[in-house]
C-alpha positions as CSV (number, residue, x, y, z in Angstrom):
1,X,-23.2,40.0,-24.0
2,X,-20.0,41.7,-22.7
3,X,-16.7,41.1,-24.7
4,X,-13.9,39.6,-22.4
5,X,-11.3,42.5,-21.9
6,X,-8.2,42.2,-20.0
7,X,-7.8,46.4,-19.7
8,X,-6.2,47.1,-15.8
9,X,-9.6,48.4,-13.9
10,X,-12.1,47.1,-16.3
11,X,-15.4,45.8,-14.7
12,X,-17.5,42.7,-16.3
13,X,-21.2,42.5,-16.1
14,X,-20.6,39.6,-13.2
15,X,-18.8,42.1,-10.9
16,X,-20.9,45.3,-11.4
17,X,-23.7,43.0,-11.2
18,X,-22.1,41.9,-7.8
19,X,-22.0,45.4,-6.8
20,X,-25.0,46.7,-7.3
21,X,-26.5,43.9,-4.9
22,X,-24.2,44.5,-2.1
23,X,-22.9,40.5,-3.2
24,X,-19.3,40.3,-3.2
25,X,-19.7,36.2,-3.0
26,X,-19.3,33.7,-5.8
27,X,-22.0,31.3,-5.5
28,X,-20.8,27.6,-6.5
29,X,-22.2,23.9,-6.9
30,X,-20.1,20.8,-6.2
31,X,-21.2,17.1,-6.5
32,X,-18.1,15.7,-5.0
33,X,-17.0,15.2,-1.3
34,X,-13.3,14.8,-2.0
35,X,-10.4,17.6,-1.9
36,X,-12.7,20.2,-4.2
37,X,-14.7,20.2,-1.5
38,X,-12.6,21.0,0.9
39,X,-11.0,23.8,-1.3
40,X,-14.6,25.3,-2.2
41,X,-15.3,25.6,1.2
42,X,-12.4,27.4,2.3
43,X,-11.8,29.9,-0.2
44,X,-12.9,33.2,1.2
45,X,-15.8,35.0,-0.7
46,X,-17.8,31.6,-1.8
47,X,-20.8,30.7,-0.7
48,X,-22.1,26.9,-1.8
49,X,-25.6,26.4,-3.3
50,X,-27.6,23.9,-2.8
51,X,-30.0,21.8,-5.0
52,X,-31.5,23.8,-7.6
53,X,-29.9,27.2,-6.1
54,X,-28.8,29.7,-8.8
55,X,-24.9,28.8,-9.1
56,X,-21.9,31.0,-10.5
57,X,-19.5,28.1,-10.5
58,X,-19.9,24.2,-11.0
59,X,-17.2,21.8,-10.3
60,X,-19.5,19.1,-11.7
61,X,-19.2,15.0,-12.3
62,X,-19.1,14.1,-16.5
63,X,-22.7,12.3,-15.5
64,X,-24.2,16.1,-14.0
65,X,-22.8,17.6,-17.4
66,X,-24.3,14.9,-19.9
67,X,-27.4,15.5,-18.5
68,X,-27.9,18.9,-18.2
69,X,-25.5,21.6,-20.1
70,X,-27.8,21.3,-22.6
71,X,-30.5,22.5,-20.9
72,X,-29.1,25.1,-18.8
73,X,-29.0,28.8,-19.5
74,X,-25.6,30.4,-18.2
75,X,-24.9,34.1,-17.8
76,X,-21.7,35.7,-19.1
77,X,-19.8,34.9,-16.0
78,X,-20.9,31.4,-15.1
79,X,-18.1,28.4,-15.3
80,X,-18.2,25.0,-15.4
81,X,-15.5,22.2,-15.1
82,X,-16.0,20.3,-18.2
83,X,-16.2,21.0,-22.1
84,X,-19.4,19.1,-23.3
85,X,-18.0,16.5,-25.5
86,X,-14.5,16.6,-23.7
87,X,-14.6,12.8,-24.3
88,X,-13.3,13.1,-27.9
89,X,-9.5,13.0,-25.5
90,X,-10.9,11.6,-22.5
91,X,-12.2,8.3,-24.3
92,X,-9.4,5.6,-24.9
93,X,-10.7,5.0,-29.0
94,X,-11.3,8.6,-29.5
95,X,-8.5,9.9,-28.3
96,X,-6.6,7.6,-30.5
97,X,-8.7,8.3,-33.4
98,X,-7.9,12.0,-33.2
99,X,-4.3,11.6,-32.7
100,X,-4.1,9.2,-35.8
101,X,-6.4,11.9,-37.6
102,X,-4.1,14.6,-36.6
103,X,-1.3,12.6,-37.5
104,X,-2.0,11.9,-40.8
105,X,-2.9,15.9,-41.7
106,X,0.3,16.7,-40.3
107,X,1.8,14.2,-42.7
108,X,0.1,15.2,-45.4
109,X,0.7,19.3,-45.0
110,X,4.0,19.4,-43.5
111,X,6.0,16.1,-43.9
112,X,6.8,13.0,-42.3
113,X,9.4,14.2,-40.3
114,X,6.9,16.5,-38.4
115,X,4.2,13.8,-38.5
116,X,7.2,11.1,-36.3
117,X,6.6,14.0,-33.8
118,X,3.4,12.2,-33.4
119,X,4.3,8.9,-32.9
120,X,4.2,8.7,-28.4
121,X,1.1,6.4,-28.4
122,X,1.4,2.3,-28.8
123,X,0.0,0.3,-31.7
124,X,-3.8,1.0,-30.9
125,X,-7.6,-1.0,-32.6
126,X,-11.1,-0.4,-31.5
127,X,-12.6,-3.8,-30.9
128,X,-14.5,-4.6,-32.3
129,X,-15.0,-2.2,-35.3
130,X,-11.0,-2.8,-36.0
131,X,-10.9,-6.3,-35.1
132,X,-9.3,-7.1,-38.6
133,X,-6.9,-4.7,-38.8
134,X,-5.7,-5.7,-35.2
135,X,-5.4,-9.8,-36.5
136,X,-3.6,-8.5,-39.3
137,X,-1.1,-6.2,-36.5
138,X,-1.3,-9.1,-34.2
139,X,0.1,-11.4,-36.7
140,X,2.8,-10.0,-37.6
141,X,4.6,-9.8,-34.0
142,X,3.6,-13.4,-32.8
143,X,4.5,-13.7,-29.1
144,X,4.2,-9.6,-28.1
145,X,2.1,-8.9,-25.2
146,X,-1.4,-7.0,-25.9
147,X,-3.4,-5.2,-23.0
148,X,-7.2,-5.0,-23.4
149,X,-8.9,-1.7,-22.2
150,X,-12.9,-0.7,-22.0
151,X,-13.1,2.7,-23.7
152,X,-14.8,4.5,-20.9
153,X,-13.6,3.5,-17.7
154,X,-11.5,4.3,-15.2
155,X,-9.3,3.0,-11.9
156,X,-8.0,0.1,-13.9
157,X,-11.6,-1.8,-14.1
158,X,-12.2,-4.3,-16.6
159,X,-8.3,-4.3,-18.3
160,X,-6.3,-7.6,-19.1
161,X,-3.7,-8.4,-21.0
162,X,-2.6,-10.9,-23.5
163,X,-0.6,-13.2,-26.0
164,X,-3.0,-15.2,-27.8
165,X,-5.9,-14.3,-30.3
166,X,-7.9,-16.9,-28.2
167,X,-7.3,-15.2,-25.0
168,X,-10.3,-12.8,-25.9
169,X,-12.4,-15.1,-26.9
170,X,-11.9,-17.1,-23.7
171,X,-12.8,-13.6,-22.0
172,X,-15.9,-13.1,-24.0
173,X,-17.1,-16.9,-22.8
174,X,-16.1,-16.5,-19.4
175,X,-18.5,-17.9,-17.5
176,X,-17.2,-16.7,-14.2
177,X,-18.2,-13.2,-14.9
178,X,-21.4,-12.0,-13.2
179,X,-24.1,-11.4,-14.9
180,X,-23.8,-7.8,-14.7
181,X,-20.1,-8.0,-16.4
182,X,-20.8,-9.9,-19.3
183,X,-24.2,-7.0,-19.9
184,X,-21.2,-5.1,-19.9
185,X,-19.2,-6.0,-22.0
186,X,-21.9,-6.1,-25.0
187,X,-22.3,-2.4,-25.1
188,X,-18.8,-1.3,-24.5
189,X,-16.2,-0.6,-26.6
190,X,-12.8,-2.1,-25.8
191,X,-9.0,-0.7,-27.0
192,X,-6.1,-3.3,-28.2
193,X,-3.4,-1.7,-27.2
194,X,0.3,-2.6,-27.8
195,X,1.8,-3.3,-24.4
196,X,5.2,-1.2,-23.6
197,X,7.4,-4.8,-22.3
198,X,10.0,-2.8,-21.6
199,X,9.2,0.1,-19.1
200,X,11.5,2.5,-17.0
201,X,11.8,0.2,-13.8
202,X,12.7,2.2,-10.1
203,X,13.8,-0.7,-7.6
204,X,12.6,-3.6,-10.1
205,X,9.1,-1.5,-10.1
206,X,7.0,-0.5,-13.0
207,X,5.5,3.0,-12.7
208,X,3.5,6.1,-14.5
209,X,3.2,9.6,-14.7
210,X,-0.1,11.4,-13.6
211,X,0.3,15.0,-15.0
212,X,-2.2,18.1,-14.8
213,X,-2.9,20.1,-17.7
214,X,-5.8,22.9,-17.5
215,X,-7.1,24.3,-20.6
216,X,-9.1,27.1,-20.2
217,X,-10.0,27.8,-24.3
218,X,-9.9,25.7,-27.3
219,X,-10.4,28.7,-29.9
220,X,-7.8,30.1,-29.1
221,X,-6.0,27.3,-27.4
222,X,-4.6,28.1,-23.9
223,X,-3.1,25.2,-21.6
224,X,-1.4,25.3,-18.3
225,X,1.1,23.0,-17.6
226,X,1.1,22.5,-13.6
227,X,4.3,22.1,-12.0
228,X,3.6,19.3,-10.0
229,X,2.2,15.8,-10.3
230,X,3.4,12.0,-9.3
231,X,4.5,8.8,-10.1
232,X,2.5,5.8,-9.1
233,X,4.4,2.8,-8.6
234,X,3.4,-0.9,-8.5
235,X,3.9,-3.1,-5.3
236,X,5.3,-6.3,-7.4
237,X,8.3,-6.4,-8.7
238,X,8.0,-6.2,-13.0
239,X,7.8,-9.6,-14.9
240,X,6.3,-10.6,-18.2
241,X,6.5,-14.0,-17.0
242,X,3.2,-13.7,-15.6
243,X,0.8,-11.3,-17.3
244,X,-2.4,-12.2,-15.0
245,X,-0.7,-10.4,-11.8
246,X,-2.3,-6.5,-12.1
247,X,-0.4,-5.7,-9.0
248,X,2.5,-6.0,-11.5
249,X,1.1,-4.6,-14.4
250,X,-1.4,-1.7,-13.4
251,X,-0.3,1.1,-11.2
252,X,-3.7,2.6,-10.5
253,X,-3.8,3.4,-6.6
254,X,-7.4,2.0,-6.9
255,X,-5.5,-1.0,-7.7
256,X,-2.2,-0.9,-6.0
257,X,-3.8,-0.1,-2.0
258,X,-5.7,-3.4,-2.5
259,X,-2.6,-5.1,-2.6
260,X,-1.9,-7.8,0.2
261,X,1.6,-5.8,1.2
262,X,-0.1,-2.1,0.8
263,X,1.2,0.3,3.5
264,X,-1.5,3.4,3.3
265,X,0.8,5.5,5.5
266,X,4.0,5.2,2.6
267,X,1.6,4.6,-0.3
268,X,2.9,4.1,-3.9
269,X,3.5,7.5,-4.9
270,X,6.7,9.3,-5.5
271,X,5.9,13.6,-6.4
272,X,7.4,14.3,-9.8
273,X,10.1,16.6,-8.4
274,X,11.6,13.3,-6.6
275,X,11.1,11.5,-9.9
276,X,12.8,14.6,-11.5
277,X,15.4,14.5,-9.3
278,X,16.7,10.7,-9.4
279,X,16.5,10.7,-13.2
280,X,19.0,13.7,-13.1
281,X,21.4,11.7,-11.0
282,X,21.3,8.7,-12.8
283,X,21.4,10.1,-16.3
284,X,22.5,13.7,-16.3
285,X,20.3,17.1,-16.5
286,X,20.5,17.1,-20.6
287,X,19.3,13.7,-21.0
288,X,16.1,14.6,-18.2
289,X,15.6,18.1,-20.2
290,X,15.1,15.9,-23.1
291,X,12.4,13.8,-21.3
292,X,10.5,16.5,-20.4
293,X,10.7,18.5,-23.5
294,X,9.4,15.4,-25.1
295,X,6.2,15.2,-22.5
296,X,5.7,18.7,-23.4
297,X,5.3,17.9,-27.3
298,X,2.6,14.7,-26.1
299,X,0.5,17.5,-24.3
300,X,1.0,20.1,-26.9
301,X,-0.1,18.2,-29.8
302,X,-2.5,15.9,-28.2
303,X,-5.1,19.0,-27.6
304,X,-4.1,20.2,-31.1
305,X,-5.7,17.0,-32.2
306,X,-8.4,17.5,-30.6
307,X,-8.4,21.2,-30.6
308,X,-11.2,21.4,-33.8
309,X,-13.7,19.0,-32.4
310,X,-14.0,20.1,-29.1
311,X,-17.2,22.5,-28.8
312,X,-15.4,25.6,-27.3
313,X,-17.5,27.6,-25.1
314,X,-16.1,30.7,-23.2
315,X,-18.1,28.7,-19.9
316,X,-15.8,25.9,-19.8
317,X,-12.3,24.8,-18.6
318,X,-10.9,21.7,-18.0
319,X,-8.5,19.8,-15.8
320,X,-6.7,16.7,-17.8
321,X,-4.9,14.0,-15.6
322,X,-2.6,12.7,-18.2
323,X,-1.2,9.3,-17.8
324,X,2.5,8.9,-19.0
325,X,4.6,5.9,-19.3
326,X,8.8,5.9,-19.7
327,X,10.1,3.2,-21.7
328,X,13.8,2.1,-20.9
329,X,14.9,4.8,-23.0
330,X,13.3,7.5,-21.6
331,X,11.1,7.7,-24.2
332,X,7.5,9.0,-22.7
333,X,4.0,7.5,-24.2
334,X,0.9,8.6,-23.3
335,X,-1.1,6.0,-22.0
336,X,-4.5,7.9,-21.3
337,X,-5.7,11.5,-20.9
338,X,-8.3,11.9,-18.0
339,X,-11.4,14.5,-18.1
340,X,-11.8,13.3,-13.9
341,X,-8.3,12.6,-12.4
342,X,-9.5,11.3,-9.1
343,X,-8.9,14.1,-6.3
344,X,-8.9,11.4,-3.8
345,X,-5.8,11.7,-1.9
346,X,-3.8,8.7,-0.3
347,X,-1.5,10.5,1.9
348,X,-1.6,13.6,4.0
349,X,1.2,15.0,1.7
350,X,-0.9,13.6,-1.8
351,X,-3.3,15.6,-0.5
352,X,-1.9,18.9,0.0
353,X,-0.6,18.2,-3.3
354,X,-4.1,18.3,-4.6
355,X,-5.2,21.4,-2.2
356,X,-3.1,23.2,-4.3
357,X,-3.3,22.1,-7.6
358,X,-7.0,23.0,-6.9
359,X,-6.7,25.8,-5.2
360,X,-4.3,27.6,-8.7
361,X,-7.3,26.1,-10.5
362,X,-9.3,28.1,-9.5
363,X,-7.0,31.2,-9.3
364,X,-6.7,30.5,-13.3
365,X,-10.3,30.6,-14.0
366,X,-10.5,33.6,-11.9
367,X,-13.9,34.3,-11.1
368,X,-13.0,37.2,-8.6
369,X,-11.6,38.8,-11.8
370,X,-8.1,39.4,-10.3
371,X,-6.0,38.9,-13.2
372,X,-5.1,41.0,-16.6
373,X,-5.2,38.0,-18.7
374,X,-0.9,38.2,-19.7
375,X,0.0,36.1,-17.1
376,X,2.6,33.2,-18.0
377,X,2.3,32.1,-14.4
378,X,-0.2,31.4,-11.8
379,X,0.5,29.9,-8.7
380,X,2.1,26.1,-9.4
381,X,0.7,27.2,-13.1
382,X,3.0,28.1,-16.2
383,X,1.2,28.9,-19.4
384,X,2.8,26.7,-21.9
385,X,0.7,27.4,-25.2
386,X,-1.6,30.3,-25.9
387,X,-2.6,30.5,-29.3
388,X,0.9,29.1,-30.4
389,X,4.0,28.3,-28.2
390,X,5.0,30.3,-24.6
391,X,8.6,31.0,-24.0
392,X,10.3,31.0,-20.4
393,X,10.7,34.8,-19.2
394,X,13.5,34.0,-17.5
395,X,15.7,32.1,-20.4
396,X,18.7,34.5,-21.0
397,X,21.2,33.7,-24.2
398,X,24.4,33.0,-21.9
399,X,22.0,30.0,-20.3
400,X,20.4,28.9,-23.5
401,X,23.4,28.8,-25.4
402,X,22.8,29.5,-29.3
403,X,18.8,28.2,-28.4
404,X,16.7,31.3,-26.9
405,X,13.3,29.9,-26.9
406,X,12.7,27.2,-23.9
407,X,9.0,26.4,-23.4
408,X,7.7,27.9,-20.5
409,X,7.4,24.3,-18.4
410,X,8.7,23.9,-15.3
411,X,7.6,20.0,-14.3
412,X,9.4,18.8,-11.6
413,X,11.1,21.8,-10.6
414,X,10.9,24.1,-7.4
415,X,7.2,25.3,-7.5
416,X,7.1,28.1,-5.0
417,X,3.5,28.8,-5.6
418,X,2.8,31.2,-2.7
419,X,5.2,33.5,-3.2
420,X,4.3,33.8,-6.7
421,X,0.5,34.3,-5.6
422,X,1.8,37.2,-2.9
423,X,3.5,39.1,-5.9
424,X,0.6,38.1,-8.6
425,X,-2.9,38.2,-6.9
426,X,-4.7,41.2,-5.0
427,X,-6.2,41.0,-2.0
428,X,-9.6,39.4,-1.4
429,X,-12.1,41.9,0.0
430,X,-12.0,42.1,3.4
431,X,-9.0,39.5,3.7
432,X,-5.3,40.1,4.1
433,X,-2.9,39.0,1.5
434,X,-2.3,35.4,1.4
């Protein structure tokens, strides 16, 4: 096989392969009917297969992947949308496991005070292989609130929280659950989590992060940091008096538009640069640098964690939604990390959103083979780590003061994504310039 090289004018296998059958077409597969869809479909030059058509490109569901990577032979060229065991992030116990693994090394090889650099995910047990250790952490903070989490699922399905050791047991008896639950619930794996009681609150309302980070290589490690994302906001006011309300407690849109008082044309989303903005006004640009700097270290280091269990394989990228929380002083946790952030949108303006967060996608992985491979930027994309940290271009000493090297992140800020395409990306065959 061909060794990737980045040399101005160099032609892969895929493309002289292309050539030499008059092809100038990527060939893709895609299980969903969402946005991707619509993005797949559009993009001049690609041509969808259908059932067991030969494929160049797979934007496939975690299930597709399971099933068949193993069994599937891919040329040099071919991607695909998932790592094969990108669960060992994805998954609420292993992504915790990792981090605590990581953790620990870090500790161990370079000090405590590098370690505490660590510490952005809450009090965390795997029931019920830790059920003892949680007693014993449960004990010692009588009256905290706990929220209970299946490992591997998603929209805010089968979570709770609680204050009382006899609050799960209650849930185990329930005998209000189907039938189908309670199979449930004796082959999955559930997360004890500490619950943050005091969040950030916007208008008395509890909200989250979503966040997109694309990594396109484990060994080395490469991520993309994408400039813009949302908050998701509860419809209820925030109380801990009552912990049963999810409309309070759990800002998934799968949860929030089933609210009673849902309006589907305003929705519960706020885009991060609005976020950005308001945090700025209320508690001054150095304090909202801060934040952000300190989301950048939970990305970073999360996928370090992970970075020597994941099976790399030059085939693969991935799209993580993470899910971060603000305390009341602006301190971010990570709540989850997401190998399928729903591409659903709720709004005409969440889904433009999404159109091109897609579309840079696919402008990273490149099949058209369009870019050298040095790029810190891609559309609403800014490399942020590749192979070790990325520094901003653009940071001059009279702006940084005595500190020259600012990460090359840009959440929140102006993302002027086509421009940046015009100046970055040739022409399609055939097509004029976008």
């Amino acid at each position: 096989m061909a060794k990737n090289k980045a040399a101005a004018g160099y032609k892969g296998p895929y493309q002289k392969r292309r050539e030499c059958e008059g092809r100038s077409s990527v060939r893709y597969k895609c299980c969903l009917t969402n946005t991707i869809q619509d993005v797949l479909r559009q993009r001049p030059g690609w041509m969808e297969v259908r059932d067991d058509g030969e494929w160049d490109f797979n934007w496939c569901d975690v299930g597709w992947l399971r099933e068949n990577f193993d069994h599937s032979y891919m040329e040099e060229h071919v991607r695909i949308c998932h790592f094969r065991n990108h669960y060992e992030l994805t998954r609420k116990n292993l992504m915790v496991k990792n981090l605590k693994r990581y953790r620990k090394t870090l500790e161990r090889e370079t000090g405590r005070i590098e370690a505490a650099k660590c510490d952005f995910f809450p009090r965390t047990f795997e029931l019920p292989s830790e059920y003892h250790l949680f007693v014993e952490e449960f004990k010692r903070s009588p009256g905290s609130t706990w929220i209970m989490k299946p490992v591997a699922r998603s929209q805010g399905k089968g979570i709770f929280l609680f204050r009382k050791l006899k609050d799960i047991m209650d849930w185990k008896k329930d005998g209000s659950r189907s039938e189908e639950q309670r199979d449930e619930t004796q082959v999955e794996s559930y997360v004890a989590q500490r619950y943050i009681e005091n969040p950030y609150l916007i208008s008395g309302r509890k909200f989250d992060l979503r966040v997109y980070v694309l990594v396109t290589s484990y060994i080395p490690l490469k991520a993309w940091l994408y400039r813009d994302g949302f908050a998701r906001f509860s419809s209820t006011r925030f109380s801990l008096t009552s912990i049963d309300d999810q409309y309070i407690h759990l800002t998934n849109v799968a949860v929030q538009k089933t609210a009673p008082d849902y309006d589907p044309e305003k929705g519960c989303k706020w885009q991060i640069k609005q976020l950005r903005r308001y945090l700025t006004a209320r508690h001054g640009t150095d304090t909202v640098e801060a934040l952000f700097k300190d989301m950048d270290n939970i990305f970073v280091r999360s996928l370090l964690s992970v970075q020597k269990v994941i099976i790399n394989d030059k085939h693969c990228f991935e799209l993580y939604g993470y899910d971060i929380l603000l305390d009341q002083d602006l301190k971010p946790w990570l709540i989850e990390v997401n190998a399928s952030p729903s591409l659903c949108a709720s709004s005409q303006e969440d889904y433009e959103m999404k159109c091109n967060l897609l579309e840079d996608t696919l402008h990273v992985v490149d099949m058209e083979g369009r870019l050298t491979g040095k790029e810190k930027r891609v559309g609403g994309y800014d490399l942020m780590w590749n192979d070790g940290p990325v520094y901003r271009e653009d940071a001059s000493f009279e702006t940084l003061g005595s500190s020259c090297f600012t990460a090359n992140t840009h959440l929140g800020c102006v993302n002027d994504r086509k421009k940046q395409l015009r100046q970055l990306l040739k022409p399609f065959p055939g097509k004029k310039r976008i």
